[in-house]
PyMOL Python script that loads the backbone (N, CA, C, O; Angstrom):
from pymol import cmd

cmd.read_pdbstr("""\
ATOM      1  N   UNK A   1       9.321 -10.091  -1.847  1.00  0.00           N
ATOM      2  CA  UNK A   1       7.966  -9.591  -1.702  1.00  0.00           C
ATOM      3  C   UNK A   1       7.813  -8.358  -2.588  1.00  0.00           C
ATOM      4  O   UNK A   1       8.764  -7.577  -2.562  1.00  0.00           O
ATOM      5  N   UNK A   2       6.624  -8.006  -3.481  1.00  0.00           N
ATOM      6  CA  UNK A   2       6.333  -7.332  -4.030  1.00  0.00           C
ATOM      7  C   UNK A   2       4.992  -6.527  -4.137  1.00  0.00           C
ATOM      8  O   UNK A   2       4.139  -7.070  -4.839  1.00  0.00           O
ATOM      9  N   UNK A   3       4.689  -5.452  -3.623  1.00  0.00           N
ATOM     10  CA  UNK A   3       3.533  -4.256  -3.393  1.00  0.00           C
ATOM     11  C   UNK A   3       2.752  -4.151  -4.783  1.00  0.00           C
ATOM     12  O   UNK A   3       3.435  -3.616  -5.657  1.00  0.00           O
ATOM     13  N   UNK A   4       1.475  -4.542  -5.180  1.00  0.00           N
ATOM     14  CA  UNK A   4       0.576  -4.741  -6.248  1.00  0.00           C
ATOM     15  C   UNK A   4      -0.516  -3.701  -6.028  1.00  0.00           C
ATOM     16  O   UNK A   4      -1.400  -4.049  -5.245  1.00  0.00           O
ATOM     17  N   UNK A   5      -0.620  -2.504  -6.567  1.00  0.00           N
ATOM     18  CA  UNK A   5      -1.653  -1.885  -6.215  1.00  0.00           C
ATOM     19  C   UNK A   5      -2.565  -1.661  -7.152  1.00  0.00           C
ATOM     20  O   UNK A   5      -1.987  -1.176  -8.125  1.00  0.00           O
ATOM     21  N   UNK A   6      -4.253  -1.829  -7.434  1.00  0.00           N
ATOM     22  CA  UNK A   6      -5.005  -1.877  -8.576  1.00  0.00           C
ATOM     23  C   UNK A   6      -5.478  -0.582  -8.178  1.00  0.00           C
ATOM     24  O   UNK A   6      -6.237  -0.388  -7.228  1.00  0.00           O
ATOM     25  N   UNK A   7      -4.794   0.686  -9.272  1.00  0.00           N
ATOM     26  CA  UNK A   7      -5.380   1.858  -9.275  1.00  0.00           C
ATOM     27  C   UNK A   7      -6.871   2.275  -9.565  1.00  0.00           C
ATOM     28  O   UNK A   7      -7.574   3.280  -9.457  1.00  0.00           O
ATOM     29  N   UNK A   8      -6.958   1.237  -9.903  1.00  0.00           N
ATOM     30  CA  UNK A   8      -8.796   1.029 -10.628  1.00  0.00           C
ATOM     31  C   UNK A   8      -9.675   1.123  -9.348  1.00  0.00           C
ATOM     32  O   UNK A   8     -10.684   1.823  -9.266  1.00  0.00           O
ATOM     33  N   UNK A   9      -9.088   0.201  -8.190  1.00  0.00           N
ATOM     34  CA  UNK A   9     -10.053   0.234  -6.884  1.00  0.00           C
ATOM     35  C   UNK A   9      -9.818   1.105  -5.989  1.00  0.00           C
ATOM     36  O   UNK A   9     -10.662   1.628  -5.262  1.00  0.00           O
ATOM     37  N   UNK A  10      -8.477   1.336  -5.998  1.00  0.00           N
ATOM     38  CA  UNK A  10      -7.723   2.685  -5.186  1.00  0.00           C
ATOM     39  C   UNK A  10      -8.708   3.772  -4.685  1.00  0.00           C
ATOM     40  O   UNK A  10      -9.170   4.505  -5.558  1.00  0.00           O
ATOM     41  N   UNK A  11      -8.983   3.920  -3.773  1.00  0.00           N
ATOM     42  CA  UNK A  11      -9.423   5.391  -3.248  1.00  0.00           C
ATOM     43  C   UNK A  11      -8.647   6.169  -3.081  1.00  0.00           C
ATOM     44  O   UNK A  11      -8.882   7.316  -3.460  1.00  0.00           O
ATOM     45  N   UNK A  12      -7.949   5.988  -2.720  1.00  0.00           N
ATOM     46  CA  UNK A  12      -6.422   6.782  -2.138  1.00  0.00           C
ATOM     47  C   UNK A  12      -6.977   7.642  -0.786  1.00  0.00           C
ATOM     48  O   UNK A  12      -6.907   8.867  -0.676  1.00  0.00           O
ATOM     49  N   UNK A  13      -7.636   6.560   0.377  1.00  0.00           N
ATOM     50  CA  UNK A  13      -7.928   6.799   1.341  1.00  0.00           C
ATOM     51  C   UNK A  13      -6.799   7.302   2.577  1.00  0.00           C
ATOM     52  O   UNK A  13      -7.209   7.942   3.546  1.00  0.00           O
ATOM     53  N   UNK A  14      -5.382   6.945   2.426  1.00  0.00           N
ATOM     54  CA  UNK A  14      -4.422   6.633   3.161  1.00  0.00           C
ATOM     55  C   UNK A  14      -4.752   5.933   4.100  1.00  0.00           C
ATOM     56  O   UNK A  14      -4.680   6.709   5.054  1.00  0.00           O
ATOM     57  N   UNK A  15      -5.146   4.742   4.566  1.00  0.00           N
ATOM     58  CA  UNK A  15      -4.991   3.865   5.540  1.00  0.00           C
ATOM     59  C   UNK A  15      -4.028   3.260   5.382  1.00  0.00           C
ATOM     60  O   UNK A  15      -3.459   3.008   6.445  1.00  0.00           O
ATOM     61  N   UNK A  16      -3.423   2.789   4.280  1.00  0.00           N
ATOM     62  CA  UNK A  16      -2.457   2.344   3.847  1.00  0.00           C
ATOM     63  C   UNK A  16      -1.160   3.042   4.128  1.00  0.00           C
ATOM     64  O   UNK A  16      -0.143   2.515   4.579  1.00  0.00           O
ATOM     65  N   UNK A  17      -1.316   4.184   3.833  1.00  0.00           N
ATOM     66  CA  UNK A  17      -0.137   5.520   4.213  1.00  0.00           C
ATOM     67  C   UNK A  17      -0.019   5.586   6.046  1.00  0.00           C
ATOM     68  O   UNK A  17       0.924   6.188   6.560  1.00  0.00           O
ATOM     69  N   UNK A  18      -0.657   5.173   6.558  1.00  0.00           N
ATOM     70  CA  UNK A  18      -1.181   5.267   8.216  1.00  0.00           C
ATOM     71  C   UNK A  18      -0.244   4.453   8.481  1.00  0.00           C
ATOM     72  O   UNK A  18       0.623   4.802   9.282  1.00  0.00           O
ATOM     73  N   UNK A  19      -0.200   3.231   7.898  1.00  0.00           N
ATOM     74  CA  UNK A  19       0.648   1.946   8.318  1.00  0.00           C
ATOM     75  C   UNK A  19       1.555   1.866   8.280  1.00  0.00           C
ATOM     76  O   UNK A  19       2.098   1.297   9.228  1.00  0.00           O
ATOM     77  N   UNK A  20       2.487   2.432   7.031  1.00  0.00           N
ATOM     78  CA  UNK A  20       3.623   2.278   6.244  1.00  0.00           C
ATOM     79  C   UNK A  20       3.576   3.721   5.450  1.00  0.00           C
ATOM     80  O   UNK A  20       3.031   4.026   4.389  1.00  0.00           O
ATOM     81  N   UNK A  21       4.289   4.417   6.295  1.00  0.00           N
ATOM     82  CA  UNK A  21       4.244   5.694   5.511  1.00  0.00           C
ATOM     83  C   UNK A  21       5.510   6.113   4.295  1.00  0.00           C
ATOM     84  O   UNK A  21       5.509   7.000   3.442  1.00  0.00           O
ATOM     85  N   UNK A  22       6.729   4.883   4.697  1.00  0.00           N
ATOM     86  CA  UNK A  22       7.677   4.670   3.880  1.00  0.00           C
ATOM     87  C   UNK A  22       7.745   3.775   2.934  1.00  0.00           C
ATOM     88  O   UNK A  22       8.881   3.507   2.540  1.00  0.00           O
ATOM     89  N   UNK A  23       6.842   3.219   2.441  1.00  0.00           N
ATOM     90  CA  UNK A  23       5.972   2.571   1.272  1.00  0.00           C
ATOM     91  C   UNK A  23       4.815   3.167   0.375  1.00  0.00           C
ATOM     92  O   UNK A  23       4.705   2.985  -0.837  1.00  0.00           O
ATOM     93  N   UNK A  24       4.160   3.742   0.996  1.00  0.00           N
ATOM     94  CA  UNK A  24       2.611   4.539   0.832  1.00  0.00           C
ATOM     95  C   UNK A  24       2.475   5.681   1.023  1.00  0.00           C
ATOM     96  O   UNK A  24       2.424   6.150   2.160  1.00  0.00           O
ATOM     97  N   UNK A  25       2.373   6.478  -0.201  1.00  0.00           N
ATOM     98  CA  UNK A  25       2.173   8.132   0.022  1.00  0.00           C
ATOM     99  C   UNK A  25       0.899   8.530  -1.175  1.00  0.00           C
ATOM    100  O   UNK A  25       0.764   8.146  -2.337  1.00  0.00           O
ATOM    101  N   UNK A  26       0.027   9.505  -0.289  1.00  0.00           N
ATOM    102  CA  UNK A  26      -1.028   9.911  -0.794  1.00  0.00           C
ATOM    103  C   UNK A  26      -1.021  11.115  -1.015  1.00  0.00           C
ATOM    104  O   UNK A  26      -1.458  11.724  -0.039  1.00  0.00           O
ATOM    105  N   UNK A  27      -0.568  12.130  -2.307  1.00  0.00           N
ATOM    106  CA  UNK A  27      -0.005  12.939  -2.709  1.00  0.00           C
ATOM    107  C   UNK A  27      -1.092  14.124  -2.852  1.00  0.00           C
ATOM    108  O   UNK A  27      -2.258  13.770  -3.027  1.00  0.00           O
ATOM    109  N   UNK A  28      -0.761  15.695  -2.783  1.00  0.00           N
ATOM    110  CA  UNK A  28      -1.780  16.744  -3.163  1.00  0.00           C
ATOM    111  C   UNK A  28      -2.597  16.523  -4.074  1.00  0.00           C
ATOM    112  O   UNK A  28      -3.658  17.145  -4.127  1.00  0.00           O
ATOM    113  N   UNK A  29      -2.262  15.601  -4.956  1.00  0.00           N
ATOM    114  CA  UNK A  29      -3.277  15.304  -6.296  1.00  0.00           C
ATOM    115  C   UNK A  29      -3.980  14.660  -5.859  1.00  0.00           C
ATOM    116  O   UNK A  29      -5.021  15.040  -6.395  1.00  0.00           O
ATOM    117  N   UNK A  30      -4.328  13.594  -4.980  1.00  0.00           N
ATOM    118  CA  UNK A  30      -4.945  12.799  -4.104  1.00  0.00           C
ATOM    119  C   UNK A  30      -4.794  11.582  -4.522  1.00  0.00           C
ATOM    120  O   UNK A  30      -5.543  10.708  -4.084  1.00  0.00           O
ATOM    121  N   UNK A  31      -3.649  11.238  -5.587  1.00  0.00           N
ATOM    122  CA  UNK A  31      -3.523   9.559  -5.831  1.00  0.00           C
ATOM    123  C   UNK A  31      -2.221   8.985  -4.669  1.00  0.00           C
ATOM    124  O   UNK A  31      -1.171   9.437  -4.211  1.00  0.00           O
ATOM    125  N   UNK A  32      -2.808   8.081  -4.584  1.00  0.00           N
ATOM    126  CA  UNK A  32      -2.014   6.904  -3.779  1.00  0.00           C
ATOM    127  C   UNK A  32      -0.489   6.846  -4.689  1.00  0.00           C
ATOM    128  O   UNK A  32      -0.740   6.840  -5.894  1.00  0.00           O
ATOM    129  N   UNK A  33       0.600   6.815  -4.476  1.00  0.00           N
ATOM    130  CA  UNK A  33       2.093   6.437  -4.955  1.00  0.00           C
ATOM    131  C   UNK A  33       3.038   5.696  -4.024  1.00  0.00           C
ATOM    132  O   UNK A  33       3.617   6.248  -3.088  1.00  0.00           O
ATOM    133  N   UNK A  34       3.162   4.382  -4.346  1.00  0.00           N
ATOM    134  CA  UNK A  34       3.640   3.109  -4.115  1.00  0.00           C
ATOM    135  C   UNK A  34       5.398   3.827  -3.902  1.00  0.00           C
ATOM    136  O   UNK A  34       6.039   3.517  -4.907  1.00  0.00           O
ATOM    137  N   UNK A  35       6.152   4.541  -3.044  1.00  0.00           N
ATOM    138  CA  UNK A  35       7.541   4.441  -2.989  1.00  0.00           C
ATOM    139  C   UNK A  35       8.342   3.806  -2.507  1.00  0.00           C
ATOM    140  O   UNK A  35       9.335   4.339  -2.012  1.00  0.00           O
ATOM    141  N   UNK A  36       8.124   2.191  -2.501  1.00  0.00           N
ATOM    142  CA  UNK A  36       8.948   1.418  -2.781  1.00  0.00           C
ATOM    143  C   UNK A  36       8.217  -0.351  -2.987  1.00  0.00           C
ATOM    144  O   UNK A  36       7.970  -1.102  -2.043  1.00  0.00           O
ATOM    145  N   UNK A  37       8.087  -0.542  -3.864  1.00  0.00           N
ATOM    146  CA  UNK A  37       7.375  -1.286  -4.478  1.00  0.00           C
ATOM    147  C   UNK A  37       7.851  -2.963  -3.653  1.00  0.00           C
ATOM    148  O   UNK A  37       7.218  -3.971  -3.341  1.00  0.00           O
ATOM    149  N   UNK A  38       9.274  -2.530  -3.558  1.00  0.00           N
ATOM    150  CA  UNK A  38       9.603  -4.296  -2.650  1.00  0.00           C
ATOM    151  C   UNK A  38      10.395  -4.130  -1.761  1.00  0.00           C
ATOM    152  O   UNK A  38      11.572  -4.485  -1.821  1.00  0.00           O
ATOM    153  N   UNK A  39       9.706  -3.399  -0.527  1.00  0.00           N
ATOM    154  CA  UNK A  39      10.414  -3.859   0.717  1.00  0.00           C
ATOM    155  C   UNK A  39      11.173  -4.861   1.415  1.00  0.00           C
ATOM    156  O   UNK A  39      11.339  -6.011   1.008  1.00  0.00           O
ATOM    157  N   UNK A  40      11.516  -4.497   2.220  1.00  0.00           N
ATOM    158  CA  UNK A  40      12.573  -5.897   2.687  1.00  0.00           C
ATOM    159  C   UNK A  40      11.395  -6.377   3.831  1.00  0.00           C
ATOM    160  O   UNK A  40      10.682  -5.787   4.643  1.00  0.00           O
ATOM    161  N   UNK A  41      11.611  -7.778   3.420  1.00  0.00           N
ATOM    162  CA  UNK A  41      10.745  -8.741   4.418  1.00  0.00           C
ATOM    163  C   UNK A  41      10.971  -8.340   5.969  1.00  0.00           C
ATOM    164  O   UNK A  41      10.077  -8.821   6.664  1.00  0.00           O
ATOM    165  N   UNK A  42      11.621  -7.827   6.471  1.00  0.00           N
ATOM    166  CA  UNK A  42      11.363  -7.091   7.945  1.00  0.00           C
ATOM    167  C   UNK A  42       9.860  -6.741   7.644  1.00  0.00           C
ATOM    168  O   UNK A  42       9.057  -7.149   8.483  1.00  0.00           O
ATOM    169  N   UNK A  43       9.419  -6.124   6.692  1.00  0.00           N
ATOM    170  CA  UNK A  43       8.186  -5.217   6.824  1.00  0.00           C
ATOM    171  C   UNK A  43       7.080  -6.079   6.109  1.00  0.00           C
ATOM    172  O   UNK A  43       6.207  -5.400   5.569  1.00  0.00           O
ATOM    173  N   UNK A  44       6.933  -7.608   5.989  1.00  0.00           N
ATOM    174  CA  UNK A  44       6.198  -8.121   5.546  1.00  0.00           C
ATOM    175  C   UNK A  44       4.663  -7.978   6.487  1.00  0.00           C
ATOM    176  O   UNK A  44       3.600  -7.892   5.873  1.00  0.00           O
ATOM    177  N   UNK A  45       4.687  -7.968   7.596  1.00  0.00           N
ATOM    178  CA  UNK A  45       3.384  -7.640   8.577  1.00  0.00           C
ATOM    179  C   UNK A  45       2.808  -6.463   8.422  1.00  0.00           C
ATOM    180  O   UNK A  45       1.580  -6.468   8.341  1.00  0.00           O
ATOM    181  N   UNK A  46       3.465  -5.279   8.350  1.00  0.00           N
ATOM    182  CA  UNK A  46       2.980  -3.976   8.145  1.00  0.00           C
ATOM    183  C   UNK A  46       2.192  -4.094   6.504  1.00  0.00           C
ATOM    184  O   UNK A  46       1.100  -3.607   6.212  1.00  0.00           O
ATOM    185  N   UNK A  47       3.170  -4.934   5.530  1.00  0.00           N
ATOM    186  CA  UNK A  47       2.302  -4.559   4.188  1.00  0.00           C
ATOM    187  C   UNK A  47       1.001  -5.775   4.414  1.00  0.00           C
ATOM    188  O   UNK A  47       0.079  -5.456   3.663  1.00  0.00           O
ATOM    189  N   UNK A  48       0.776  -6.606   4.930  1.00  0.00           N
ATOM    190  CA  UNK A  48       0.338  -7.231   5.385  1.00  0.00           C
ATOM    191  C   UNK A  48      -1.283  -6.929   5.628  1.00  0.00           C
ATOM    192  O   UNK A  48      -2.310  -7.328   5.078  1.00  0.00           O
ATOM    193  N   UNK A  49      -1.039  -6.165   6.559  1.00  0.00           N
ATOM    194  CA  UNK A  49      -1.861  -5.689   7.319  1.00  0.00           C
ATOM    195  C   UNK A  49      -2.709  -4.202   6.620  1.00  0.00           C
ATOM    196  O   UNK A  49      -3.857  -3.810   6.828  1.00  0.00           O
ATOM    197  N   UNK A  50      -1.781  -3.702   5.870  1.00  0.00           N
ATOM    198  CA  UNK A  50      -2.469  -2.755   4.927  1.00  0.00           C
ATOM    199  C   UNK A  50      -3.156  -3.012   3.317  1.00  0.00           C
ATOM    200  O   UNK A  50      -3.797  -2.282   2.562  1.00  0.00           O
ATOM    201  N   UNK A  51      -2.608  -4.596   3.221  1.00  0.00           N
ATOM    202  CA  UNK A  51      -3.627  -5.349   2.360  1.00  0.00           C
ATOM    203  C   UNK A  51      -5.057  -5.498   3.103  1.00  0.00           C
ATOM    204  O   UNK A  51      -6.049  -4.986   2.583  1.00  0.00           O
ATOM    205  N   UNK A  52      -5.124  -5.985   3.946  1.00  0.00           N
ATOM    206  CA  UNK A  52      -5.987  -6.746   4.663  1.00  0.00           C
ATOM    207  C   UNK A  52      -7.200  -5.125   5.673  1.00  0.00           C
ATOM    208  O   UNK A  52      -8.318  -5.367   6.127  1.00  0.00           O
ATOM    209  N   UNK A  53      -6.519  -3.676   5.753  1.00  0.00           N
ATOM    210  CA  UNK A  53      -6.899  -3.048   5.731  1.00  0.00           C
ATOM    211  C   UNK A  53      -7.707  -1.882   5.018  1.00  0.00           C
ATOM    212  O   UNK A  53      -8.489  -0.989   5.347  1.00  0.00           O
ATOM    213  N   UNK A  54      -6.865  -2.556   3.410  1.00  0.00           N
ATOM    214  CA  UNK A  54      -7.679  -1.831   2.348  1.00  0.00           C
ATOM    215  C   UNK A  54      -9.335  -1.732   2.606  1.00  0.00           C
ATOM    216  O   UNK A  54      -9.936  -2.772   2.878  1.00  0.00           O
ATOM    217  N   UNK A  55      -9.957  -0.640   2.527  1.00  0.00           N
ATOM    218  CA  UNK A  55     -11.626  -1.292   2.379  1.00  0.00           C
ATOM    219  C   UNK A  55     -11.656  -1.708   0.896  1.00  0.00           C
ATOM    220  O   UNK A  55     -12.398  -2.687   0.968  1.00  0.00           O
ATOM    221  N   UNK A  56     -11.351  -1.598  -0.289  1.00  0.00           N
ATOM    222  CA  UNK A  56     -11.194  -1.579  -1.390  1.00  0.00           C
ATOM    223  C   UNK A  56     -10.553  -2.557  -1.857  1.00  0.00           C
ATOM    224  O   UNK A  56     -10.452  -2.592  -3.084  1.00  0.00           O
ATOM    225  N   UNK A  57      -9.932  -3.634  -1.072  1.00  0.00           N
ATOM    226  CA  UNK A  57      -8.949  -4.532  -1.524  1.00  0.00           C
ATOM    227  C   UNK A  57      -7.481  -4.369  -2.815  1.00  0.00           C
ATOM    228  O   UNK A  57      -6.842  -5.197  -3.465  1.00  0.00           O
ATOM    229  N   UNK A  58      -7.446  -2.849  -2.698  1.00  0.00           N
ATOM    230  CA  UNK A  58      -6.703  -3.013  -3.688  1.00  0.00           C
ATOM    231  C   UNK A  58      -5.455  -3.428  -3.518  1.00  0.00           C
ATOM    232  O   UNK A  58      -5.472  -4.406  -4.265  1.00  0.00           O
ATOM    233  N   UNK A  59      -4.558  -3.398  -3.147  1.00  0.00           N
ATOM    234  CA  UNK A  59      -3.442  -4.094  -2.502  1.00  0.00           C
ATOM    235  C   UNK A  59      -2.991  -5.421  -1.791  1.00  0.00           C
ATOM    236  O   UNK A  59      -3.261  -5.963  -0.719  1.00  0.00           O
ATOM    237  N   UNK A  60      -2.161  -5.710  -2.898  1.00  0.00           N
ATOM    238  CA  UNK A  60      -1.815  -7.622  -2.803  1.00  0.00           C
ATOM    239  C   UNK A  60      -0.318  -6.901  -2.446  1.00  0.00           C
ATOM    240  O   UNK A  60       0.276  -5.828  -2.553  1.00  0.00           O
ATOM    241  N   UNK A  61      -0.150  -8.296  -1.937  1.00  0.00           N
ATOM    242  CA  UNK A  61       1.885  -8.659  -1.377  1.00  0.00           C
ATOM    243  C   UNK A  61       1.632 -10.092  -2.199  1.00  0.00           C
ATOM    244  O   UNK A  61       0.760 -10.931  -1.976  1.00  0.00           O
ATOM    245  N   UNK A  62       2.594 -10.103  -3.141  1.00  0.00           N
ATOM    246  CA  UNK A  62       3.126 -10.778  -3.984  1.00  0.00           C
ATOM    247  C   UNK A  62       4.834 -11.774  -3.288  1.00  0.00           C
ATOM    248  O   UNK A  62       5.905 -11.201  -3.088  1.00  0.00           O
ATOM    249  N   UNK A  63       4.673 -12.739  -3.145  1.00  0.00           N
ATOM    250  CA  UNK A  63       6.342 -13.220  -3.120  1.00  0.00           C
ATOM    251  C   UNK A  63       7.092 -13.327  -4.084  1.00  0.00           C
ATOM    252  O   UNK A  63       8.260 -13.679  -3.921  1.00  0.00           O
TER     253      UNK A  63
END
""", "prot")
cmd.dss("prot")
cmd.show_as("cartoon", "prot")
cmd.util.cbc("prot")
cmd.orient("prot")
């Protein structure tokens, strides 16, 4: 599995960071940074769910 994020749609709202805070960090600069791009499938629901939580859709899970 692989974390796809389109910086173009990105808000860098952290909802994403809410979910998975050891994947998703929303930094003083206020951009979104992906720290670890391919989790281990234990955590396929959490990235999951923060695709599907984006308002922005920016975030795909790739196999």
């Amino acid at each position: 599995m692989r974390i796809v994020v389109d910086y173009d749609l990105c808000e860098s709202n952290a909802i994403c960071m809410q979910i998975a805070p050891d994947v998703f960090e929303v930094r003083d600069d206020d951009f979104l940074y992906v720290l670890d791009e391919t989790p281990g499938e234990g955590r396929r629901d959490a990235m999951d769910e923060a695709a599907q939580r984006c308002p922005k859709q920016a975030i795909r899970v790739e196999d």
